[in-house]
PDB file of N, CA, C and O in Angstrom:
ATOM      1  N   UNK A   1      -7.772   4.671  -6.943  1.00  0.00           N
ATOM      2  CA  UNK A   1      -8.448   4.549  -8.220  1.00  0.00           C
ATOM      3  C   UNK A   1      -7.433   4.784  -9.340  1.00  0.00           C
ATOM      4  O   UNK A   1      -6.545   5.625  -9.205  1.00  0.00           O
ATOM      5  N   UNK A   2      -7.612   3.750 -10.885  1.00  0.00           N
ATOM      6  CA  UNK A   2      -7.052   4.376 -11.729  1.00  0.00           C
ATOM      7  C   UNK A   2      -6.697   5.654 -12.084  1.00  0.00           C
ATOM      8  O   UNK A   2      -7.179   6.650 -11.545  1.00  0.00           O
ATOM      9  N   UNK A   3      -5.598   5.687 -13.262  1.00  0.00           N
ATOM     10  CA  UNK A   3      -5.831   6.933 -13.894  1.00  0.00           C
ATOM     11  C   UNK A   3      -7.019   6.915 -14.893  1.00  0.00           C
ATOM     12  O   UNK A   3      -7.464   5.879 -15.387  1.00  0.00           O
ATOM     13  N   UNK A   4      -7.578   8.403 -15.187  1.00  0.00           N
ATOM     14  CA  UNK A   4      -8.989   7.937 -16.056  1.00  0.00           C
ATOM     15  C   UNK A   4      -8.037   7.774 -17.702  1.00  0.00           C
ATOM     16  O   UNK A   4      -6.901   7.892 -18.163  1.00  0.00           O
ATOM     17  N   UNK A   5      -9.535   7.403 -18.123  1.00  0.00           N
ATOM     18  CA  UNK A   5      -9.405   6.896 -19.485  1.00  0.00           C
ATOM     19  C   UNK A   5     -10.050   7.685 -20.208  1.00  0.00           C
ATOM     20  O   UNK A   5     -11.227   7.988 -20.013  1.00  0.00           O
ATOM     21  N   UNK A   6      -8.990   8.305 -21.572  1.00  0.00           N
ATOM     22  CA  UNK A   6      -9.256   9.324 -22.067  1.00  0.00           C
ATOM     23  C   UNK A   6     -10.346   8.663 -23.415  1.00  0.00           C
ATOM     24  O   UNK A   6     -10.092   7.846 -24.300  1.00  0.00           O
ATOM     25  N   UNK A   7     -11.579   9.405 -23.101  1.00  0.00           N
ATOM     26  CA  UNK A   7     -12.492   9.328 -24.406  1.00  0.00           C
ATOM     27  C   UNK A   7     -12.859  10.655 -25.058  1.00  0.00           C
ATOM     28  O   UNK A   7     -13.505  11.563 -24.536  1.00  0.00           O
ATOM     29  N   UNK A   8     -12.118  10.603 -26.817  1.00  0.00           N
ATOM     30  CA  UNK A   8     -12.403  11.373 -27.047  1.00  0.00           C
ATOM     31  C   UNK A   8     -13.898  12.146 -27.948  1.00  0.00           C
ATOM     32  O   UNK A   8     -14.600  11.344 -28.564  1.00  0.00           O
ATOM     33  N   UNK A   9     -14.267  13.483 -27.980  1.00  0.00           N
ATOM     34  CA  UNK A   9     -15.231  13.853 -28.432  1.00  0.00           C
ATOM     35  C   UNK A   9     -14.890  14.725 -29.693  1.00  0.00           C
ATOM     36  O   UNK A   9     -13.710  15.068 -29.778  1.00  0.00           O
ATOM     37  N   UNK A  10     -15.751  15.138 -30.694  1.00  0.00           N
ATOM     38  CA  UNK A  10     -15.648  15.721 -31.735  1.00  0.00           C
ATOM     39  C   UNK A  10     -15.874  17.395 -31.476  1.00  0.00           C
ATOM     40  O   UNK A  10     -14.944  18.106 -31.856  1.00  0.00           O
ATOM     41  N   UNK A  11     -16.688  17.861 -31.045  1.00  0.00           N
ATOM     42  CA  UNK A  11     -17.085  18.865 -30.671  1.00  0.00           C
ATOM     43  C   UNK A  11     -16.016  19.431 -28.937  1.00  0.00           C
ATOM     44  O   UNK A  11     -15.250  18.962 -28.095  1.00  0.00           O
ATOM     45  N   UNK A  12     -16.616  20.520 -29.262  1.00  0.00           N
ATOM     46  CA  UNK A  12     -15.559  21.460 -27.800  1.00  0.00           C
ATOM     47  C   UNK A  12     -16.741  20.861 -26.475  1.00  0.00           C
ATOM     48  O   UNK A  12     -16.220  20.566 -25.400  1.00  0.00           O
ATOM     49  N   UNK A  13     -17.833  20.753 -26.571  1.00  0.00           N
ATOM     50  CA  UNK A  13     -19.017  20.473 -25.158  1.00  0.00           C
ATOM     51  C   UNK A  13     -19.151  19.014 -25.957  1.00  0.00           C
ATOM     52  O   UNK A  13     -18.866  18.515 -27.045  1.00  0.00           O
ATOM     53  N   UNK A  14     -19.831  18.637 -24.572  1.00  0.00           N
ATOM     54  CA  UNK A  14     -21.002  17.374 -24.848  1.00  0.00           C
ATOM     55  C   UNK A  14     -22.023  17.463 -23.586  1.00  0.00           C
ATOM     56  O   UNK A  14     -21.904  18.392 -22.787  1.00  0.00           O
ATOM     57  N   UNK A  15     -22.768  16.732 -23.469  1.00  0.00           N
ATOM     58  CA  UNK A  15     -23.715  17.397 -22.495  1.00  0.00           C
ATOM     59  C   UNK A  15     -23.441  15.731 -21.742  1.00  0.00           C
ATOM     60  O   UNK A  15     -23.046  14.795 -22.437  1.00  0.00           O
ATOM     61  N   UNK A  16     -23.691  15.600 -20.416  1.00  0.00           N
ATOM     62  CA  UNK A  16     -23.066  14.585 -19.425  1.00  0.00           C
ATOM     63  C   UNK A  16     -23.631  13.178 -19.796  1.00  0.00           C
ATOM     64  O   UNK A  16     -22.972  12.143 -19.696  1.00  0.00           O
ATOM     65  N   UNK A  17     -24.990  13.253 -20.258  1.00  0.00           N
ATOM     66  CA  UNK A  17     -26.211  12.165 -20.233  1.00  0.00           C
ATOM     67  C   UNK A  17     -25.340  11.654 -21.544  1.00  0.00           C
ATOM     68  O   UNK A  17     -24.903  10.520 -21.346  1.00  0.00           O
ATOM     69  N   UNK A  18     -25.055  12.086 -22.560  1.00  0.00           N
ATOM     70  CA  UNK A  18     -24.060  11.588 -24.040  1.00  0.00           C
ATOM     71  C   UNK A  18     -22.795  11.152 -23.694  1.00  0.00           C
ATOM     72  O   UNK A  18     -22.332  10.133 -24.205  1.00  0.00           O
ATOM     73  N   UNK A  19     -22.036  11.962 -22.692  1.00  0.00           N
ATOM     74  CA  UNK A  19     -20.567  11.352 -22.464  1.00  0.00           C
ATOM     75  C   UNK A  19     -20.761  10.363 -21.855  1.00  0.00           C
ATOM     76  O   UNK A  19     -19.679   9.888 -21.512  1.00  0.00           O
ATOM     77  N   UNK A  20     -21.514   9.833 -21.557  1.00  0.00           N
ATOM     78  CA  UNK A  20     -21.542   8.717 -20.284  1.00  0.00           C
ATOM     79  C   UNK A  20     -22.201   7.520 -21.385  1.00  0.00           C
ATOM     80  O   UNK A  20     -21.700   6.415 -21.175  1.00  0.00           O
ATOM     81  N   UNK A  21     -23.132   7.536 -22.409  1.00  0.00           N
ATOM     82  CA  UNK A  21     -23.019   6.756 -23.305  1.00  0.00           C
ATOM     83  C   UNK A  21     -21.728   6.129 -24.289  1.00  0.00           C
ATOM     84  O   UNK A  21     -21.087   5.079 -24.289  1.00  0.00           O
ATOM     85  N   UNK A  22     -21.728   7.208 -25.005  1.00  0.00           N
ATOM     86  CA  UNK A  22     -20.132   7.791 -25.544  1.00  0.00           C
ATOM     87  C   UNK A  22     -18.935   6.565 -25.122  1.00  0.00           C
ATOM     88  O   UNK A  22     -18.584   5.588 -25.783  1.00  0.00           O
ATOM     89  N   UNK A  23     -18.477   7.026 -23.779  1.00  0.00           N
ATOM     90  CA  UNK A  23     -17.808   6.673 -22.913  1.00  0.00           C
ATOM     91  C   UNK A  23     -18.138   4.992 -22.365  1.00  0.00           C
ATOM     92  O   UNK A  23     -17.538   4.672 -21.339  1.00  0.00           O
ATOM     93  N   UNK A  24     -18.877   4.134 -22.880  1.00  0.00           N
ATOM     94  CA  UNK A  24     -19.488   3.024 -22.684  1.00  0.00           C
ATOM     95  C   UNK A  24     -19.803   2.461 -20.783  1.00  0.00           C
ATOM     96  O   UNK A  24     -19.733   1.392 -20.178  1.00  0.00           O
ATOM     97  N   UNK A  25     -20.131   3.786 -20.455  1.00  0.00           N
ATOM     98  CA  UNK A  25     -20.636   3.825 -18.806  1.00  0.00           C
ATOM     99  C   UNK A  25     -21.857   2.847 -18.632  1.00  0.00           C
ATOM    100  O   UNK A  25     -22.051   1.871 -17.907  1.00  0.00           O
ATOM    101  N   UNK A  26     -22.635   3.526 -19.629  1.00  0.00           N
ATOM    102  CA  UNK A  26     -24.435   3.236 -19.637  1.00  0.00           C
ATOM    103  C   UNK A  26     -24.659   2.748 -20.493  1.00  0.00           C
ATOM    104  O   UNK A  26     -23.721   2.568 -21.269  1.00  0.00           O
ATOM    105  N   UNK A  27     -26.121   2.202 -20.904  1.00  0.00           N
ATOM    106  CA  UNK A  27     -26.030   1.578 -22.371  1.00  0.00           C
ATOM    107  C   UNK A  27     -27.209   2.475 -22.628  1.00  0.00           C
ATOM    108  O   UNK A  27     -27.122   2.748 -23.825  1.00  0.00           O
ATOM    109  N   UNK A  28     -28.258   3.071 -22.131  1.00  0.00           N
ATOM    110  CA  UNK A  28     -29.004   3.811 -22.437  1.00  0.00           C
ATOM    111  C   UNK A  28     -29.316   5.224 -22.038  1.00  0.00           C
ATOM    112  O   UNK A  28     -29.069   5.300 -20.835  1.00  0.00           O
ATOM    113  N   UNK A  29     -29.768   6.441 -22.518  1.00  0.00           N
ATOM    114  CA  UNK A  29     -30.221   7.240 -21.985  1.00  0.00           C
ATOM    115  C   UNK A  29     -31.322   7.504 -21.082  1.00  0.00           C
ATOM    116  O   UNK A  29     -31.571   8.657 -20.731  1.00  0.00           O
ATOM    117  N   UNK A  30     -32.152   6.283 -20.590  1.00  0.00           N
ATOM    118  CA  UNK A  30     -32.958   6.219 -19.343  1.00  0.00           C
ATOM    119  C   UNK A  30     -32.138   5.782 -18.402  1.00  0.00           C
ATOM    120  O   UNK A  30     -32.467   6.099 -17.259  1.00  0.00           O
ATOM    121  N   UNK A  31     -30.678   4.830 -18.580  1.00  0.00           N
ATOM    122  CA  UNK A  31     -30.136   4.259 -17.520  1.00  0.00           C
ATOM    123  C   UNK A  31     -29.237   5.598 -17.199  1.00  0.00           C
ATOM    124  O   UNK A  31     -28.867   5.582 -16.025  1.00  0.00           O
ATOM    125  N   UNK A  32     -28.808   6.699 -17.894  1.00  0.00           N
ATOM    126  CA  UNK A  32     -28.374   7.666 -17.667  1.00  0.00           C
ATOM    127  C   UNK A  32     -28.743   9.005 -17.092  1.00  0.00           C
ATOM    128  O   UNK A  32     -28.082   9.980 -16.736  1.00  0.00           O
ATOM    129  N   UNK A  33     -30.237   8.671 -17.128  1.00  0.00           N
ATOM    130  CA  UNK A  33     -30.726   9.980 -16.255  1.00  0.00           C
ATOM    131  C   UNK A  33     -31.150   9.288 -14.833  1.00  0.00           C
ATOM    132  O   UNK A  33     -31.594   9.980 -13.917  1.00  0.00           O
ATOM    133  N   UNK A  34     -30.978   7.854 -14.715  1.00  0.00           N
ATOM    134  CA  UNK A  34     -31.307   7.363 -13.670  1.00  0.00           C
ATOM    135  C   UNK A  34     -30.319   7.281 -12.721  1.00  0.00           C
ATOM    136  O   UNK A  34     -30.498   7.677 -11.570  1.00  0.00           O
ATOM    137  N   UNK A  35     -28.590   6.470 -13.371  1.00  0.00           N
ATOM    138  CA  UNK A  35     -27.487   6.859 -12.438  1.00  0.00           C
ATOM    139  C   UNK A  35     -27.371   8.131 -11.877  1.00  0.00           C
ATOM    140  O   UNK A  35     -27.143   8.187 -10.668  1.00  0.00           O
ATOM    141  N   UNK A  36     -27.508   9.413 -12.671  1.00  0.00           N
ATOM    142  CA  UNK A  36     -27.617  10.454 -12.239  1.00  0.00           C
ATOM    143  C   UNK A  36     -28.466  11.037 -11.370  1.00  0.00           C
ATOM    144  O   UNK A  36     -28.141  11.859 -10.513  1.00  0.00           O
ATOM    145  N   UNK A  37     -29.525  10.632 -11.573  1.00  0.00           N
ATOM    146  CA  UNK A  37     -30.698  11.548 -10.475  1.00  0.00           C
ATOM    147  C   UNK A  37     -30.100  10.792  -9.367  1.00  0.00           C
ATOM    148  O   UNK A  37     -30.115  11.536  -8.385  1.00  0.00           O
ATOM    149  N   UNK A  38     -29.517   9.518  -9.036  1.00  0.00           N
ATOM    150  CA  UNK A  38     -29.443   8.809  -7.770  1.00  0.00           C
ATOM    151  C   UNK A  38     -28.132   9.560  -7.331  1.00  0.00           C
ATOM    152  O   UNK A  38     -28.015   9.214  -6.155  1.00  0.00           O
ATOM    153  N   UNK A  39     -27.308  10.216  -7.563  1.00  0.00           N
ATOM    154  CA  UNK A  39     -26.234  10.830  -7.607  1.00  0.00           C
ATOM    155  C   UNK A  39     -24.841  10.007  -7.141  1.00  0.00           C
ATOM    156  O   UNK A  39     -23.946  10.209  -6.320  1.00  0.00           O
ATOM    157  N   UNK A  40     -25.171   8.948  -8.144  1.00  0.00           N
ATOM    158  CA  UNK A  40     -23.508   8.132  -8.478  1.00  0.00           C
ATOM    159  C   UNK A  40     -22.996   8.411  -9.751  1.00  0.00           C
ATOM    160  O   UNK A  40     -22.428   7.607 -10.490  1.00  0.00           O
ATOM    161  N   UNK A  41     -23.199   9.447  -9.940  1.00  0.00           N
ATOM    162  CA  UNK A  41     -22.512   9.873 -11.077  1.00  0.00           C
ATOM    163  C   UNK A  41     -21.401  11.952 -10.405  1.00  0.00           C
ATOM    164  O   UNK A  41     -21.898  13.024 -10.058  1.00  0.00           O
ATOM    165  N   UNK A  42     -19.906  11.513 -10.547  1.00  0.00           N
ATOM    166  CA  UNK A  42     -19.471  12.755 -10.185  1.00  0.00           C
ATOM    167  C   UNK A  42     -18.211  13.515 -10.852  1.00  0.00           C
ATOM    168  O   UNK A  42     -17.147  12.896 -10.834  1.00  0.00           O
ATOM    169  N   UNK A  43     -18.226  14.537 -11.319  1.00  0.00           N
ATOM    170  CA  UNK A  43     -17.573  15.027 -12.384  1.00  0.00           C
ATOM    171  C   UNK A  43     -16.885  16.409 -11.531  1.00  0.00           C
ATOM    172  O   UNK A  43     -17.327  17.270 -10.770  1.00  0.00           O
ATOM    173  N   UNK A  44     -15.584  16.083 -12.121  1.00  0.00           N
ATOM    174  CA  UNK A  44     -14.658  16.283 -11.217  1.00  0.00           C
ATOM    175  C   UNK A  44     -14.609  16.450  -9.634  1.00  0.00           C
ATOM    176  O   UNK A  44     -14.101  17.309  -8.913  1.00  0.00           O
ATOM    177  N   UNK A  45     -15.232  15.458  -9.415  1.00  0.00           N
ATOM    178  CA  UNK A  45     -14.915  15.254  -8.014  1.00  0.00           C
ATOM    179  C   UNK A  45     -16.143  15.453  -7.371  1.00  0.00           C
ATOM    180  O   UNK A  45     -16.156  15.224  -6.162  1.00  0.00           O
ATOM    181  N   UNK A  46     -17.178  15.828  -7.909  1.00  0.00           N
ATOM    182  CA  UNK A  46     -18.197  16.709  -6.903  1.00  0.00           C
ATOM    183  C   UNK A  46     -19.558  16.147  -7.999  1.00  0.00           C
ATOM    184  O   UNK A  46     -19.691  16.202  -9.222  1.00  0.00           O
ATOM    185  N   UNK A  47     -20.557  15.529  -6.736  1.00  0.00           N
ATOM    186  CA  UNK A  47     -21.582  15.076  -7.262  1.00  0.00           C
ATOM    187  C   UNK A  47     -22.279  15.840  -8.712  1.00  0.00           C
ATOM    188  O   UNK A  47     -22.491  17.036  -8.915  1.00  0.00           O
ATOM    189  N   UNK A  48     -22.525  14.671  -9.581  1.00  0.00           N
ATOM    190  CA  UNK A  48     -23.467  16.047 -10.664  1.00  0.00           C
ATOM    191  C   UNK A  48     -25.056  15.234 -10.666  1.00  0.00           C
ATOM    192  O   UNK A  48     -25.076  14.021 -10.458  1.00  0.00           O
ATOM    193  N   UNK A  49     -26.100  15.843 -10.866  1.00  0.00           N
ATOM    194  CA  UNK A  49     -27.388  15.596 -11.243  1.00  0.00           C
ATOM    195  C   UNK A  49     -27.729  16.404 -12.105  1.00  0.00           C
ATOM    196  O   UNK A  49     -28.935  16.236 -12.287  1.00  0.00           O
ATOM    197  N   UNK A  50     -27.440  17.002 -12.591  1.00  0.00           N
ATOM    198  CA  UNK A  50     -28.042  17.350 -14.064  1.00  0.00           C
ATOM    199  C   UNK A  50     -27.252  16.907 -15.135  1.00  0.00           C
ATOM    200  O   UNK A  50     -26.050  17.166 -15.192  1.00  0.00           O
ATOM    201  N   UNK A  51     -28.071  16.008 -16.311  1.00  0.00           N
ATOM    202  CA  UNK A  51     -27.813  15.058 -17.138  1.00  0.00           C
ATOM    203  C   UNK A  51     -27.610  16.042 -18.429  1.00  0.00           C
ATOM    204  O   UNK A  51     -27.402  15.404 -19.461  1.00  0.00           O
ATOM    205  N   UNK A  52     -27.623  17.060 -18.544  1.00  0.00           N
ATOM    206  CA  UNK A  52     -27.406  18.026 -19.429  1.00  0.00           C
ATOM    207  C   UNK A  52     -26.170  18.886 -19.191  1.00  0.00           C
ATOM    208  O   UNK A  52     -25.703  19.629 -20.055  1.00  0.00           O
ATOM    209  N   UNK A  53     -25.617  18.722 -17.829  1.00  0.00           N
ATOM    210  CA  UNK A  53     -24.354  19.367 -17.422  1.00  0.00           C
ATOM    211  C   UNK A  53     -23.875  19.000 -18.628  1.00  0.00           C
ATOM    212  O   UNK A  53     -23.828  17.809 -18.936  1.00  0.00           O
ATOM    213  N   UNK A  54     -23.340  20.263 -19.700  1.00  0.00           N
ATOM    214  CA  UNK A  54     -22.078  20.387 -20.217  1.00  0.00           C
ATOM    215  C   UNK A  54     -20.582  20.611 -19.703  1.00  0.00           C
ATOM    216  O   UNK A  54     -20.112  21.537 -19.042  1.00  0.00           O
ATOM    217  N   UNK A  55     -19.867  19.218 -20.335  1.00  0.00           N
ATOM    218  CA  UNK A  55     -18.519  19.067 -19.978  1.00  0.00           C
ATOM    219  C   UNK A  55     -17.832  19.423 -21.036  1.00  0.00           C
ATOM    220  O   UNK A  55     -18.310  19.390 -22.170  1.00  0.00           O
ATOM    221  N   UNK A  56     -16.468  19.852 -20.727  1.00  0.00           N
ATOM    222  CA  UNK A  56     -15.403  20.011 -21.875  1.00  0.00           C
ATOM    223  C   UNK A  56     -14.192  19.671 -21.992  1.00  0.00           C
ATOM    224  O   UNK A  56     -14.330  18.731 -21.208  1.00  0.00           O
ATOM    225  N   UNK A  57     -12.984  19.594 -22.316  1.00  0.00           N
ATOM    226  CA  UNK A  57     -11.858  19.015 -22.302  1.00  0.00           C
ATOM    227  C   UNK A  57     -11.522  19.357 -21.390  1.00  0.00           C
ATOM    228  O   UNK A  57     -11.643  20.475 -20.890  1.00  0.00           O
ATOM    229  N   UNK A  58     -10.636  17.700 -20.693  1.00  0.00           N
ATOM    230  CA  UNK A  58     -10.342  18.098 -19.333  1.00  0.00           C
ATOM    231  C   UNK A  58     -10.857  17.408 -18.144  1.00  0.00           C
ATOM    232  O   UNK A  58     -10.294  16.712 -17.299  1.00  0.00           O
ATOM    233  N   UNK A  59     -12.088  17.788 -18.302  1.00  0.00           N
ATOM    234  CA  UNK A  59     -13.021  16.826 -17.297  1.00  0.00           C
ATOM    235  C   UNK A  59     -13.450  15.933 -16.756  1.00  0.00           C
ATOM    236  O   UNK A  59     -14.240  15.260 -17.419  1.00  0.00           O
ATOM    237  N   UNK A  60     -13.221  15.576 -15.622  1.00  0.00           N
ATOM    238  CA  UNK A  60     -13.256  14.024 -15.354  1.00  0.00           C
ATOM    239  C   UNK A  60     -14.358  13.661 -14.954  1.00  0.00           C
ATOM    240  O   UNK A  60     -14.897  14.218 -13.997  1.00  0.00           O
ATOM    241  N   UNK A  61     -15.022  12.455 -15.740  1.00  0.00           N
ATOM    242  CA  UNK A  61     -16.285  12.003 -15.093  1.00  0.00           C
ATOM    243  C   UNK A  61     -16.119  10.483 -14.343  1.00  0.00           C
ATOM    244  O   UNK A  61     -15.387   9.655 -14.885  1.00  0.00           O
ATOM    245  N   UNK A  62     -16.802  10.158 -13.116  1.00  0.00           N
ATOM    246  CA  UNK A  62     -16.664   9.088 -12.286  1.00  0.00           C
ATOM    247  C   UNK A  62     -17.816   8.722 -12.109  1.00  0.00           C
ATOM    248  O   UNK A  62     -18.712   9.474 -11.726  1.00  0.00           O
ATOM    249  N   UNK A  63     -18.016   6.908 -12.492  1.00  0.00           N
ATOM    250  CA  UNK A  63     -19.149   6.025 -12.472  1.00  0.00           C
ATOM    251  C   UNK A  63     -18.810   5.185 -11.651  1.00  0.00           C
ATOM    252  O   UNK A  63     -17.736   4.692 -11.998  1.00  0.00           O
ATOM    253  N   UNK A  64     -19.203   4.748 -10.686  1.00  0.00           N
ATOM    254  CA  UNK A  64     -18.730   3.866  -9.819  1.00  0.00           C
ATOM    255  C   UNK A  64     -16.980   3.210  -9.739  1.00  0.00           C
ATOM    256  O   UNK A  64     -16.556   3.549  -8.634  1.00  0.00           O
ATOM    257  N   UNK A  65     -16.349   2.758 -10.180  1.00  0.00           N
ATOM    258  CA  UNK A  65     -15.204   2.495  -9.962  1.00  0.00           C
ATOM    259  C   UNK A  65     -14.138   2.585 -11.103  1.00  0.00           C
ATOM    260  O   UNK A  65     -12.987   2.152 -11.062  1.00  0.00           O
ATOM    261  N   UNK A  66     -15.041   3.529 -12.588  1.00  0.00           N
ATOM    262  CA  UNK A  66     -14.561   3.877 -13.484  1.00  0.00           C
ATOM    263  C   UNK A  66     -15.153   5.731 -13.729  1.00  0.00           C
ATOM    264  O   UNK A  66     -16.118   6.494 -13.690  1.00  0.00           O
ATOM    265  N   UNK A  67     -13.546   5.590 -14.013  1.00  0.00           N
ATOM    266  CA  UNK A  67     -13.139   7.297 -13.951  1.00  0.00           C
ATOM    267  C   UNK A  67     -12.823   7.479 -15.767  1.00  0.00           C
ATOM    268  O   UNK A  67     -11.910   6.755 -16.164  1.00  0.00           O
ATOM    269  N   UNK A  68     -13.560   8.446 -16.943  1.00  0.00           N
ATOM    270  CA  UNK A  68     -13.016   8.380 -17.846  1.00  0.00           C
ATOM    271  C   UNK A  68     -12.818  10.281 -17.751  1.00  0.00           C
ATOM    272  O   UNK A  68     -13.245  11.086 -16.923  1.00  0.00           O
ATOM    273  N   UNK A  69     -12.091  10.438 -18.840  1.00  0.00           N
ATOM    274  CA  UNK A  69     -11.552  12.282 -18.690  1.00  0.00           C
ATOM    275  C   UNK A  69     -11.750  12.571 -20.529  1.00  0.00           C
ATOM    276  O   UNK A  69     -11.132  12.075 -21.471  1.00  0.00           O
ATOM    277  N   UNK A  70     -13.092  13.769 -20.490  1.00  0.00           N
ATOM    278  CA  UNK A  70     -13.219  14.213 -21.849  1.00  0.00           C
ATOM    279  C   UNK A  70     -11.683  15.183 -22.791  1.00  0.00           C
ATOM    280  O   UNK A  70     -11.080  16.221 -22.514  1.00  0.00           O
ATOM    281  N   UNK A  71     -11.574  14.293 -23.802  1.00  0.00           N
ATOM    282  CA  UNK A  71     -10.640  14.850 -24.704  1.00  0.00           C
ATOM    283  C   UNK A  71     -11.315  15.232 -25.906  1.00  0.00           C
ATOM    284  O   UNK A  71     -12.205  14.656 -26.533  1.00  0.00           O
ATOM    285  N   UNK A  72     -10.534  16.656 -26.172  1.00  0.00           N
ATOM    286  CA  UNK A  72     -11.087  17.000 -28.133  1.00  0.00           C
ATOM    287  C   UNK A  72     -10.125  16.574 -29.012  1.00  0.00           C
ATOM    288  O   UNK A  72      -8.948  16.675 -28.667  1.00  0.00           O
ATOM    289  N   UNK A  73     -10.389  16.145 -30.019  1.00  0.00           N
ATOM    290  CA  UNK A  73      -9.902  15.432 -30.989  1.00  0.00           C
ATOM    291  C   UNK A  73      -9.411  16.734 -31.608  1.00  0.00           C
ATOM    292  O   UNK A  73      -8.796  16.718 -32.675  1.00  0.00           O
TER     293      UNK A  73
END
């Protein structure tokens, strides 16, 4: 797999269901609690299902064959 692709955020958190919009993964927040509950969504490495998981700089989130990594501006 690539290296990820750094998208950055304004704030120190974002909560997972936003980075994954953000990050142009999903186009909606129903399609985002849905990748997730099915658990193809995995942040740093290890399945996540909760769509409210706060991430922070650093963190890598993985959508099927795209990997992006949260940066603070």
């Amino acid at each position: 797999m690539a290296d990820p692709v750094d998208v950055p955020i304004d704030d120190e958190v974002i909560r997972l269901g936003q980075f994954l919009k953000l990050a142009n993964l999903i186009d909606t927040g129903s399609e985002a609690k849905a990748v997730i509950a099915e658990g193809l969504v995995r942040v740093n490495d290890e399945v996540e299902l909760r769509r409210g998981r706060q991430l922070h700089a650093g963190d890598v989130v993985s959508l099927a064959s795209h990997q992006v990594r949260v940066v603070t501006v």
